[in-house]
KOLVEX-313066 format. One record per residue (C-alpha): x, y, z. Coordinates in steps of 0.02 Angstrom, whole numbers, plus 50000, padded with zeros to 5 digits. Example, Ala and Ser with C-alpha at 12.3 -4.5 7.8 and 13.67 -1.06 7.14 Angstrom:
BEGIN
      c1      c2      c3
   50615   49775   50390
   50684   49947   50357
end
This chain:
BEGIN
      c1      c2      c3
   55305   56437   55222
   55135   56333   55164
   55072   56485   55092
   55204   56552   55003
   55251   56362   54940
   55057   56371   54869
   55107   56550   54789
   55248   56504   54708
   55147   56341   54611
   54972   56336   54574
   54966   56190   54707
   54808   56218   54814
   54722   56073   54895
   54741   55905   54816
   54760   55889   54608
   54583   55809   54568
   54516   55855   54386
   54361   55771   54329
   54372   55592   54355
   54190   55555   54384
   54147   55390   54300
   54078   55395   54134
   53918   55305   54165
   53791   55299   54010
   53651   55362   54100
   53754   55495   54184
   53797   55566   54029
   53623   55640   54041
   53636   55708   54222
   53740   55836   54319
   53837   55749   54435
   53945   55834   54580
   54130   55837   54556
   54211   55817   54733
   54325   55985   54767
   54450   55960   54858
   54569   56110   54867
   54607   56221   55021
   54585   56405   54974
   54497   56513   54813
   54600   56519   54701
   54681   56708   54678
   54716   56681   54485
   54571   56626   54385
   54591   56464   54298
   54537   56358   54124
   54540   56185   54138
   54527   56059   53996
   54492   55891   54040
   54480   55714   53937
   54421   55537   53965
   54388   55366   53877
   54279   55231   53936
   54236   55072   53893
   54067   55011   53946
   53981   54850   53902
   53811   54754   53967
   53738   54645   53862
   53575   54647   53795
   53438   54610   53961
   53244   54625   53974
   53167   54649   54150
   53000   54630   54211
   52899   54721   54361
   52770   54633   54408
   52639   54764   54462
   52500   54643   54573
   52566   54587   54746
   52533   54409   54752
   52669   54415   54604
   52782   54522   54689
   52764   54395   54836
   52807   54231   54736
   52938   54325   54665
   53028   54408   54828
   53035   54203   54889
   53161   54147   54743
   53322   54199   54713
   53332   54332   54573
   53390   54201   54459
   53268   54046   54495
   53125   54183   54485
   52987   54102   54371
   52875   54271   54327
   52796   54250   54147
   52721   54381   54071
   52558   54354   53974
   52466   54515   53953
   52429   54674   54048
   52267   54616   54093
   52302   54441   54145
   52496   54499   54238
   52500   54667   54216
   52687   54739   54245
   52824   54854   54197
   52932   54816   54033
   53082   54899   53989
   53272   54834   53912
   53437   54875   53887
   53587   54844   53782
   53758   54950   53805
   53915   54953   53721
   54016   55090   53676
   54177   55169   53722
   54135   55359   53788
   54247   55494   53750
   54204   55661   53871
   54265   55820   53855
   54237   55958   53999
   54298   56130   53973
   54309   56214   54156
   54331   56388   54190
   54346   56442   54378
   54346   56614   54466
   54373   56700   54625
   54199   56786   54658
   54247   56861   54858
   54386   56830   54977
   54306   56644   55021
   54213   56621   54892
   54234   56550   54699
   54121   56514   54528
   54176   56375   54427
   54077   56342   54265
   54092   56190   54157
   54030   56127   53989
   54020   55922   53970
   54025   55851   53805
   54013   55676   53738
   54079   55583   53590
   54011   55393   53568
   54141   55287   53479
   54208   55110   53439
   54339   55125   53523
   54466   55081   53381
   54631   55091   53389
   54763   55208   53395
   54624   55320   53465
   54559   55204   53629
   54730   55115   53656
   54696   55074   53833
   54492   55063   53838
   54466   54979   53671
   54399   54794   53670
   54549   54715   53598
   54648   54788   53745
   54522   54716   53892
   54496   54557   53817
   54687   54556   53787
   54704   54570   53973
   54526   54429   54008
   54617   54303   53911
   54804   54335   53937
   54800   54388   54137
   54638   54380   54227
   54450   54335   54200
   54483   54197   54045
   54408   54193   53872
   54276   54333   53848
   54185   54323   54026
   54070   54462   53980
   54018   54426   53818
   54117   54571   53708
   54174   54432   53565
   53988   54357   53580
   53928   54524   53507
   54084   54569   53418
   54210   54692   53452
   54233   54876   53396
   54046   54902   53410
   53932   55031   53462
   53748   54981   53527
   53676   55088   53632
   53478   55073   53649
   53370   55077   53810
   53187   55090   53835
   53117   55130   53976
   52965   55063   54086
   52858   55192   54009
   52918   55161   53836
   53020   55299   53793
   53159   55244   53698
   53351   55319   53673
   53482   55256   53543
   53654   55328   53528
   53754   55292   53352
   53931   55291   53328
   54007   55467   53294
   53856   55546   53372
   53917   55687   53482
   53819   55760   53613
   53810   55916   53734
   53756   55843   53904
   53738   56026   53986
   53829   56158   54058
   53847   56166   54257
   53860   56284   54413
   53973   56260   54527
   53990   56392   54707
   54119   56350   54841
   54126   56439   54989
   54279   56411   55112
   54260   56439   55285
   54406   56490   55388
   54400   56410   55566
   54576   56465   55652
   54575   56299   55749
   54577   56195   55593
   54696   56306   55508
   54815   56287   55651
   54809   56098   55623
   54831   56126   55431
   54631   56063   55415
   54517   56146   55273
   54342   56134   55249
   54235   56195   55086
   54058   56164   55060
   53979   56183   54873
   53802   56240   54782
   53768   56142   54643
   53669   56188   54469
   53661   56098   54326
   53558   56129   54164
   53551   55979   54041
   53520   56005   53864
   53497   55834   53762
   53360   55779   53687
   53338   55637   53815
   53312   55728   53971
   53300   55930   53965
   53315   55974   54151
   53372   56054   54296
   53491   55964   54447
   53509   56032   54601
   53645   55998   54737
   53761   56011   54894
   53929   55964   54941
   54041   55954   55056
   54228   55914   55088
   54382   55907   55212
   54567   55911   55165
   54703   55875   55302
   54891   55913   55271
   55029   55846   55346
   55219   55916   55303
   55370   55807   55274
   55550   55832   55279
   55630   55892   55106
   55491   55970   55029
   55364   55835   55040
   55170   55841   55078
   55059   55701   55124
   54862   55772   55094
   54720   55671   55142
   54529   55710   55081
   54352   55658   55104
   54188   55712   55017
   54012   55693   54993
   53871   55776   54907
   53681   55767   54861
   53618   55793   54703
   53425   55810   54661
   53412   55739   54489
   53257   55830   54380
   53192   55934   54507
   53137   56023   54345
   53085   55956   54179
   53076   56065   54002
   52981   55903   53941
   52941   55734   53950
   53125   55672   53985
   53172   55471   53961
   53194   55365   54133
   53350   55371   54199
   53311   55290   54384
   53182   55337   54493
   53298   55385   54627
   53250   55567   54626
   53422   55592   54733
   53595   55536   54712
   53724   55529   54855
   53902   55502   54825
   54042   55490   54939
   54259   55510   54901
   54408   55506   54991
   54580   55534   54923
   54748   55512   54986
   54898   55625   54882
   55089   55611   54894
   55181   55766   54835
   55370   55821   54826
   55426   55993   54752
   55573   56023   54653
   55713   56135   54688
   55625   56253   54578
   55461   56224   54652
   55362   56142   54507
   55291   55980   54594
   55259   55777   54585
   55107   55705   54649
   55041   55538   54665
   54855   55505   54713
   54732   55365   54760
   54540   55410   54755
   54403   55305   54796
   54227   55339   54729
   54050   55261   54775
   53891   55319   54725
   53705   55268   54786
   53597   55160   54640
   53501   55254   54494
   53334   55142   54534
   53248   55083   54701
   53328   54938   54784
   53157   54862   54822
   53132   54847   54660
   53270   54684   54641
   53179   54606   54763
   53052   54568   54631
   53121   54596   54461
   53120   54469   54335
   53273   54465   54223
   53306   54383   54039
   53428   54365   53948
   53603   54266   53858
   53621   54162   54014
   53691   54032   53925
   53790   54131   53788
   53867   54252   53912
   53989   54171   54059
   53975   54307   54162
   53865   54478   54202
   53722   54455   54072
   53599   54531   54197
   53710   54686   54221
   53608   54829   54135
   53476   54819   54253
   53554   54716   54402
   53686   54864   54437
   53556   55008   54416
   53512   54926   54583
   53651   54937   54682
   53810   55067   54742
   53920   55111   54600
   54100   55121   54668
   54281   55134   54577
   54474   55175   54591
   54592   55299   54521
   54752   55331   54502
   54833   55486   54465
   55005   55568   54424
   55001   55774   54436
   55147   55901   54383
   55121   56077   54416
   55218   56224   54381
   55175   56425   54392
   55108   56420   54213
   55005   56244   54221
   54950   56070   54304
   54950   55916   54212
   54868   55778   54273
   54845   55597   54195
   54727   55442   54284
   54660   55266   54259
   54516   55214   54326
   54442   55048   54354
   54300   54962   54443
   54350   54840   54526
   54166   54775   54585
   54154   54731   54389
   54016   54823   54375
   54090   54880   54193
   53979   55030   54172
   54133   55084   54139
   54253   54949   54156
   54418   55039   54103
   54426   55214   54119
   54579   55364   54074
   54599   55522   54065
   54693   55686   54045
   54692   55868   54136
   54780   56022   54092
   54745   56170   54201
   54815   56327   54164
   54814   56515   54257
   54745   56652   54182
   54829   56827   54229
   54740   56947   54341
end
């Protein structure tokens, strides 16, 4: 009855499009997108997916001090009482770069996926970038004048991040890096991060099909194109879905994955700095309530959680010297650097409908560690079945 309820609908696993955070230096980077279905797919599929985010951190310089006996003075204070004043590279030599973000993201994926053997599949996808102002009636639910709507009507109080300091509706995006490469995004700029390689491979292990347990584990490729860092990523994944069958035609499906991905294990040319992490390790989990119809088109409800390891070394904070509108900004004026240094985590939401012909998914997203890189995020799926 499972399988011919996952005939009948293009159900297979648990409905999660792309709903990887939109994080401005992982426009520039394949990351992994957690798969968590149960089975290749017999019918080869397109998928077109779309998200907004709005991300914000204010303008911040930071300092590396490069000689110990700085390093020392500075690893004794708390990040913010840390007294490190650059002179010159001779007298206190150290590492210079800064940051400024705001922008809301627009990302388009285009996903094609294909049964290559009996447990095996290829699923290619093309990510593409549009950097906005998130106006309205375009960016109704990540513009500015929505979140600070909801800072000074609900929660957080009158502009705790600085977005009316700097004005709303804009788009400044410029970073420079410790070796001083610089990048600067303009608004209406549209960029193609890179096309990606996806293989999934699903074993079938009779004693975790008999307790309605899949596993799939996943080769990762991904060739970036822009200007800022022509390269090649590397990766592995792996994931677990659990079902559990209700009365009336309900489904409860559980979920949890992780992966590995080796950022620029080869460079076309000198690429920009985006975190000397050479690896980034994420981990998901996912919990999915579905009920079929009488005609056996579905409803699902999901919760997914999302963490990710930091873009830069966390030894680094111990000794990093930030500036910047402490006084201006209430809250979070160290955030450009301060999160690059620490796990990157966020919630979604998401409402699926499926039928034989398509799956429609919608999402929000938010972090709710305020790390706002993005702060709100949404999105929309539509994956439809190509005939055999």
């Amino acid at each position: 009855m499972d399988k011919k309820k996952d005939i009948i609908t293009i159900k297979n696993g648990i409905d999660r499009p792309n709903i990887l955070p939109i994080h401005h230096f992982g426009l520039f980077s394949a990351r992994i997108n957690q798969n968590f279905k149960n089975r290749v797919q017999e019918k080869s599929t397109f998928s077109f997916s779309l998200s907004s985010a709005n991300t914000f951190h204010p303008f911040v310089e930071m300092y590396l001090p490069e000689n110990e006996s700085d390093r020392k003075l500075q690893r004794e204070q708390i990040w913010f009482n840390r007294r490190f004043n650059f002179i010159n590279q001779e007298t206190t030599p150290a590492k210079y770069s800064n940051i400024i973000i705001d922008a809301v993201f627009k990302n388009l994926r285009i996903d094609f996926n294909t049964k290559i053997g009996k447990k095996q599949e290829l699923n290619i996808t093309l990510r593409s970038y549009l950097v906005t102002k998130g106006k309205y009636p375009f960016s109704f639910f990540t513009s500015d004048e929505t979140i600070e709507w909801f800072h000074s009507n609900i929660a957080g109080g009158e502009d705790p991040f600085g977005r009316k300091y700097y004005g709303l509706n804009q788009v400044n995006i410029k970073y420079q890096d410790r070796n001083g490469k610089t990048l600067e995004l303009k608004d209406g700029q549209f960029l193609i991060g890179g096309i990606e390689f996806n293989h999934f491979y699903y074993p079938e292990i009779i004693n975790l099909k008999e307790k309605n347990i899949s596993l799939n584990f996943g080769s990762h490729l991904g060739i970036n194109t822009s200007k800022f860092n022509p390269s090649i990523d590397i990766g592995f994944s792996g994931n677990i879905i659990k079902k559990w069958m209700l009365k009336s035609n309900k489904e409860i499906r559980s979920s949890f994955g992780t992966a590995l991905l080796r950022k620029n294990i080869l460079n076309f040319k000198d690429v920009i700095d985006l975190g000397n992490n050479k690896f980034l390790g994420s981990s998901e989990a996912m919990v999915e309530y579905t009920k079929y119809t009488p005609k056996k088109n579905y409803h699902s409800v999901s919760v997914n959680y999302q963490i990710q390891t930091p873009f830069f070394k966390t030894q680094e904070a111990d000794y990093y010297q930030l500036i910047g509108k402490w006084k201006e900004i209430h809250s979070g004026w160290q955030n450009g650097f301060e999160k690059m240094y620490e796990y990157l985590s966020s919630w979604s939401w998401l409402y699926s409908y499926g039928t034989k012909k398509y799956a429609f998914t919608v999402y929000i997203k938010e972090d709710l560690y305020l790390n706002n890189s993005p702060d709100l995020q949404t999105g929309i799926s539509l994956k439809i079945p190509l005939s055999n």
